[in-house]
N, C-alpha and C positions, 0 to 999 in steps of 0.2 A: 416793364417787368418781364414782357415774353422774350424777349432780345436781349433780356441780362443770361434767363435759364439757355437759354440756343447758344448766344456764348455769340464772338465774333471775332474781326482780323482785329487786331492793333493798326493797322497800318495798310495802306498799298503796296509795300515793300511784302509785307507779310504774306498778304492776296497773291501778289505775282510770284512769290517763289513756292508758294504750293500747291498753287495753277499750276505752275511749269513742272512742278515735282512729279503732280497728278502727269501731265503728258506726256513727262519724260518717262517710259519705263522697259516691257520686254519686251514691247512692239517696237518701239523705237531699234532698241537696242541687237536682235535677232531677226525681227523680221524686215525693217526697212533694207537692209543691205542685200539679202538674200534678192528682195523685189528688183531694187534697182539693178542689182547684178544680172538676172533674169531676162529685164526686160529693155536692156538696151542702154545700160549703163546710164548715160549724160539726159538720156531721150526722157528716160522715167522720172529722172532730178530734177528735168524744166519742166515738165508736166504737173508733177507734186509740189514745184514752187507756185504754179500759176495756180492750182487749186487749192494749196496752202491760203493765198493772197485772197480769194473767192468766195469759193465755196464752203473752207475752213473757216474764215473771218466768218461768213454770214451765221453759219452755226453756233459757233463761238459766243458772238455777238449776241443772238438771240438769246442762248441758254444762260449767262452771266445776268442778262435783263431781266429775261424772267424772274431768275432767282432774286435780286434786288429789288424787282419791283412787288414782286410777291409775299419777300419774307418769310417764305416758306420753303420745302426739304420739294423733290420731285415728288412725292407720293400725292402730296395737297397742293402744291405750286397751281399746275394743270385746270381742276378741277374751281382753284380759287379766281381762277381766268375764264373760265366758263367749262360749266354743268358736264356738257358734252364728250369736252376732251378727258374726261375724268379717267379713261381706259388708259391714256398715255402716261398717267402718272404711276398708273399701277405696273405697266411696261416700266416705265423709266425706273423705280423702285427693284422691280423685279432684276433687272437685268446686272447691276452691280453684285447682287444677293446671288445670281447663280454664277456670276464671274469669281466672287472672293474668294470661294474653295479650291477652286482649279489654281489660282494663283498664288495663292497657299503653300500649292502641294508643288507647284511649278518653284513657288520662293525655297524652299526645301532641296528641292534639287541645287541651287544657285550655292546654296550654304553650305553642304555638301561637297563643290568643287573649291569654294572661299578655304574652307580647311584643309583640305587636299594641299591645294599648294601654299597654305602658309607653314605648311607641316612637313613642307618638303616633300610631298609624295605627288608634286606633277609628273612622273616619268609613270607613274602606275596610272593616274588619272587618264592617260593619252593611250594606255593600251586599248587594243580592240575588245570589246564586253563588260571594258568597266559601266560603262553607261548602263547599258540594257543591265547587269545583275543588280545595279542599284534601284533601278527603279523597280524591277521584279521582286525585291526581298519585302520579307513582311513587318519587320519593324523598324529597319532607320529609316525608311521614305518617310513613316508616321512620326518618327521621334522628330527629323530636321522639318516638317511639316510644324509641328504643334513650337520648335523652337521660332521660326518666323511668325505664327500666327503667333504667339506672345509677346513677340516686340510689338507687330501690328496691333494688338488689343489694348495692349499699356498706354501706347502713342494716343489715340483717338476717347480712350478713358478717360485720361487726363485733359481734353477739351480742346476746343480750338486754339484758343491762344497758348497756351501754356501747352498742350500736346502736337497738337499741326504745328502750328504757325513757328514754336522753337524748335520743332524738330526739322523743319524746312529751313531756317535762315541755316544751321551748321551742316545740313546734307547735302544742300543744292548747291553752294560754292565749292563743298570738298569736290564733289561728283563731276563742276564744271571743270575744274581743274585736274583731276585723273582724265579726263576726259581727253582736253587738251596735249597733257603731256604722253598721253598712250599714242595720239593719234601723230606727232610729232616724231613719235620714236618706230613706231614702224613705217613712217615715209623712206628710213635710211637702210631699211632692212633688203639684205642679198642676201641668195643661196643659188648652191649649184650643184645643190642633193643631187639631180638626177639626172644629171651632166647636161644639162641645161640653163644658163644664169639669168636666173630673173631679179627683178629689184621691187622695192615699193611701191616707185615710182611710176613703173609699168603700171601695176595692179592700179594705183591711183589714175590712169590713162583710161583703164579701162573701166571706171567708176564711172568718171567726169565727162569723158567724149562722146557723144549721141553714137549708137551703132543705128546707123538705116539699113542694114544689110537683111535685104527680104521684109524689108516694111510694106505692109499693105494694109490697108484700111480696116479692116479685120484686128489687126497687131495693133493699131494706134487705137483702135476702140477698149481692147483689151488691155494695153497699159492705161488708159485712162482709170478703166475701172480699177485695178488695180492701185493706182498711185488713191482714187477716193477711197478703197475700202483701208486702205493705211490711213488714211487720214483721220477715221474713229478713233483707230489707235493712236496715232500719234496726239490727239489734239483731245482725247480722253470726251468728244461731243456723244451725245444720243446714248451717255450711260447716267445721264442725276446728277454727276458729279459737281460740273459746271454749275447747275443750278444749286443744290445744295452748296459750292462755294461760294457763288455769287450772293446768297441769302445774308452771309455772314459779312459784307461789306457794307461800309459807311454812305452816305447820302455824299458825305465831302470829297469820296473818295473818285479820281480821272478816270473813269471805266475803260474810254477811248484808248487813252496811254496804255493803260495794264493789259488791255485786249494785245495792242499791237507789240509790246513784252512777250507777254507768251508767245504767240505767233514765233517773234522772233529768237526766243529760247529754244521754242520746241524744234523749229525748222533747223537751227543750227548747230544743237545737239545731234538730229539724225542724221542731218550730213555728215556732220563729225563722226559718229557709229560705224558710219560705211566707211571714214579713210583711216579709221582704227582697226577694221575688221577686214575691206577686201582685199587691202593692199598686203598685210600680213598674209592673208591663204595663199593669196596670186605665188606670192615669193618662195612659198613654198610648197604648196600642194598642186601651182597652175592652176589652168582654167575649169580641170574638172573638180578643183575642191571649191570654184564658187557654185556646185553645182546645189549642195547639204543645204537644205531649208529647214526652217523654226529648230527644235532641240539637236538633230543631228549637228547644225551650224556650230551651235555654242558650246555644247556637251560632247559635243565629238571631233569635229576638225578642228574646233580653235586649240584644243587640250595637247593636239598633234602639234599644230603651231609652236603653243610655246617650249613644248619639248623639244623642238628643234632649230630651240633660238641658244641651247645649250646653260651651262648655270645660272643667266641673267633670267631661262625662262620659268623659275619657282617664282622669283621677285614679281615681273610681269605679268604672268599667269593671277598672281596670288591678287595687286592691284587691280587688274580687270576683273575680276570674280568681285573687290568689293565693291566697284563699281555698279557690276550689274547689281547687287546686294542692296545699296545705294536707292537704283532706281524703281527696283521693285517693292521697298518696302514706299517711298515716297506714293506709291500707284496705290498699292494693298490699303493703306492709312485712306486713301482718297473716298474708294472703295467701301470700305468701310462704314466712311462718317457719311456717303450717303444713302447708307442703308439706317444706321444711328437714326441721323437726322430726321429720316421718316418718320421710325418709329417715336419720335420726341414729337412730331407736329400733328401726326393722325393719332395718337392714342394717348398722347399730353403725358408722356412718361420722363421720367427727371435721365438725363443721360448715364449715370449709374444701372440703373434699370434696362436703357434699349440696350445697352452695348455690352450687358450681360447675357441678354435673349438672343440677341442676333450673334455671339458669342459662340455659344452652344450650337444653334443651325448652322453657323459655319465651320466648327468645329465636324462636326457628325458625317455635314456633306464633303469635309476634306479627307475623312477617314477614307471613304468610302471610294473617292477619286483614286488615293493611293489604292485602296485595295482593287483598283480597277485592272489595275497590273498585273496582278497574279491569280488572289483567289477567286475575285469576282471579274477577270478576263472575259471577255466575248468581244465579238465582232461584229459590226452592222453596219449598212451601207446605205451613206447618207443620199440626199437628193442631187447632191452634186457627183456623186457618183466616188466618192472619199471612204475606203474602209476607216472604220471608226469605233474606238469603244466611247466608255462614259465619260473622260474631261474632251475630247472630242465631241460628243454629241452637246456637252455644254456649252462650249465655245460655237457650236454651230450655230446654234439656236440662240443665242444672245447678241451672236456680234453678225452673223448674217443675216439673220430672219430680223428679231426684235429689235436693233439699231436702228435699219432703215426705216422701219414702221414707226418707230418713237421721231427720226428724225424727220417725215414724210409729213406727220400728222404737227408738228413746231411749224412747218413752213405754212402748215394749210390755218392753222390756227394764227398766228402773227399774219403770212401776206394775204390771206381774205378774212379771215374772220374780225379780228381785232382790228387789223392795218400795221403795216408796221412803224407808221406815227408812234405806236404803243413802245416797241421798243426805243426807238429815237427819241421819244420824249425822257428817257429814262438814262440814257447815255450821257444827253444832253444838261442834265440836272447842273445847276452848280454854273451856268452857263459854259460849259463844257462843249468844243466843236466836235462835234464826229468827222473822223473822215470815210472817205468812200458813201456817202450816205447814199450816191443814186447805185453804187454798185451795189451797195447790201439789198435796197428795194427791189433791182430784178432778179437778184438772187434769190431771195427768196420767196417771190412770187412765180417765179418762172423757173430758171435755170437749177436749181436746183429740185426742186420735186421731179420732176424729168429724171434729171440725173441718178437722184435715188431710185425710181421709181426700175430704172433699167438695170442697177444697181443688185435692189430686191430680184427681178425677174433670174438676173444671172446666179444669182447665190439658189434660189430655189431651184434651180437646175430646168426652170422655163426655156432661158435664152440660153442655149448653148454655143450659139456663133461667134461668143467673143468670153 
């Protein structure tokens, strides 16, 4: 009876494309490339494949288990595994809950350039100060805000199968496929704006090939952490989500197989991201426009981009914006249901009910994100040393601080406490093989808490050395 109201996949089909929906979104999409760009082009790709392969899988893995073998949302999952960890569930809960608004207000912005250029007004979108006065005005940031939180609230209202899971099978092939074809079409992209001729091809050179130029142990430690903290983002682990989707899978259903789906979804959409996006800047802004990280990148130099691909760049423009459109609401929907979900397993509320409440708080706290901008403006300066106002300080605190904690205290709970027989029993269900099964065991008894643990220190502005 509990698992009819909770709702579930139809399918493993179902599972994997809203898995991957979940970790395909504006982390992938803005900020992988910017990294890789960053940090040594090809150096950061083999690094983020290998922890992809790792330290991703182990997470992955763990949090999918939980949630199947618990049957419950992140807020109860924890605590139904033992008394102790109960804090991690209120973390895990938490962190989706202060991420929705920001992403909200971020989805807003995306909708905002979407119309732009189907409206034919990319040539204004790409001027200088379009960005900044849009985000400073006081009522369309709110209006294109409350229009994506309304698709996102409908999607997740409407239930798992019938909300997620259909609105996943027709997003996530349209998206793989703009995806593909964007990334295709600027491999052949030349210019020689400024009397200088670059090609796609170049930029994609300069994606793919490791630069070691001044690498020193220092620098390698630094893209590491670097390519792991994208990896929350890309892999959507240490936010609920995972486990809130995993709850909603079948006993019959290959865990093994859909894990290693994602994985390779996610991994191959953000490669894709980066030979969409740096080979297009390279061509025409060179090396200093891969300089633009997170909004400048997307909202600002790509806008230049397409307006200097000449009239194909309204068309192009217009598909990449639904693209990114695409991704972020697949995230937000994610998001969402596992904050929903919560609310359905700790307070035994009919989904009509949470997703009204959580609704509203997300609603109030996106207002307010926008109005971070203007009326409610200020400045503060976080622990990493980052001026910062409020979707800032949200982001800081969820995805630096509370990620690693949530995903620190999963490894300490599966590799000593339970064992992680607990998960492997659980994978294995259905006589199902796992693979990597000795890599996942020192993962997450060892190599990984380490890893986060150094992870946390750098984001808290402890370890500054790398």
């Amino acid at each position: 009876m509990e698992e009819k109201k909770r709702g579930s996949f139809s399918g493993s089909l179902g599972f994997v494309l809203a898995a991957a929906g979940s970790a395909v979104g504006l982390g992938n999409l803005w900020r992988f490339p910017y990294l890789a760009a960053r940090n040594g082009g090809g150096l950061f790709l083999v690094i983020y494949i290998i922890l992809a392969l790792t330290f991703g899988f182990a997470m992955l893995t763990t949090e999918i288990g939980i949630g199947r073998k618990t049957r419950q949302s992140p807020l109860t999952a924890f605590a139904k595994l033992n008394q102790k960890f109960k804090f991690a569930g209120v973390l895990a809960c938490l962190i989706p809950f202060m991420i929705l608004p920001y992403y909200c207000a971020i989805g807003g912005w995306v909708i905002k350039y979407f119309i732009a250029f189907v409206t034919g007004q990319g040539v204004k979108a790409a001027q200088d100060g379009y960005f900044g006065g849009f985000i400073t005005a006081e009522a369309e940031p709110i209006i294109m805000m409350i229009i994506f939180f309304a698709i996102t609230a409908v999607i997740v209202f409407a239930g798992v199968d019938k909300g997620i899971e259909s609105f996943s099978k027709i997003v996530m092939p349209a998206l793989l496929v703009i995806v593909i074809g964007i990334s295709i079409y600027c491999l052949t992209l030349h210019s020689d704006a400024s009397g200088e001729a670059r090609t796609g091809l170049q930029g994609l050179a300069v994606y793919i090939i490791p630069n070691f130029d001044g690498l020193t142990l220092q620098k390698f430690l630094s893209v590491t952490m670097d390519a792991m903290g994208q990896l929350f983002f890309s892999l959507s682990v240490a936010m609920g989500i995972m486990i809130a989707y995993g709850s909603y899978v079948g006993d019959d259903a290959n865990l093994s197989k859909s894990i290693n789906q994602i994985e390779i979804c996610d991994t191959g959409v953000a490669f894709l991201a980066g030979v969409m996006i740096i080979p297009a800047v390279f061509a025409f802004m060179g090396p200093a426009g891969l300089e633009a990280s997170g909004p400048s990148l997307m909202f600002v130099s790509l806008p230049k981009v397409f307006q200097s691909m000449g009239m194909i760049g309204n068309f192009i423009g217009a598909l990449f914006f639904a693209m990114v459109l695409f991704a972020a609401l697949t995230s937000s929907v994610s998001l969402m249901e596992a904050v929903v979900a919560s609310f359905m397993d700790q307070f035994n509320w009919e989904r009509k009910r949470a997703s009204i409440f959580e609704g509203i708080c997300c609603f109030v706290i996106a207002v307010i994100v926008c109005l971070g901008y203007n009326k409610l403006y200020f400045e503060f300066t976080l622990p990493n040393g980052a001026v910062a106002q409020i979707l800032d300080i949200l982001d800081y605190l969820s995805n630096n601080l509370f990620m690693p904690i949530i995903a620190i205290a999963e490894c300490i709970l599966v590799g000593w406490v339970l064992g992680p027989s607990s998960i492997e029993e659980e994978i294995e269900k259905g006589g199902v093989k796992m693979g990597r099964k000795g890599l996942y065991e020192i993962m997450v008894k060892f190599v990984a808490p380490i890893l986060l643990f150094v992870l946390f220190l750098r984001a808290a502005g402890v370890l500054t050395a790398i």
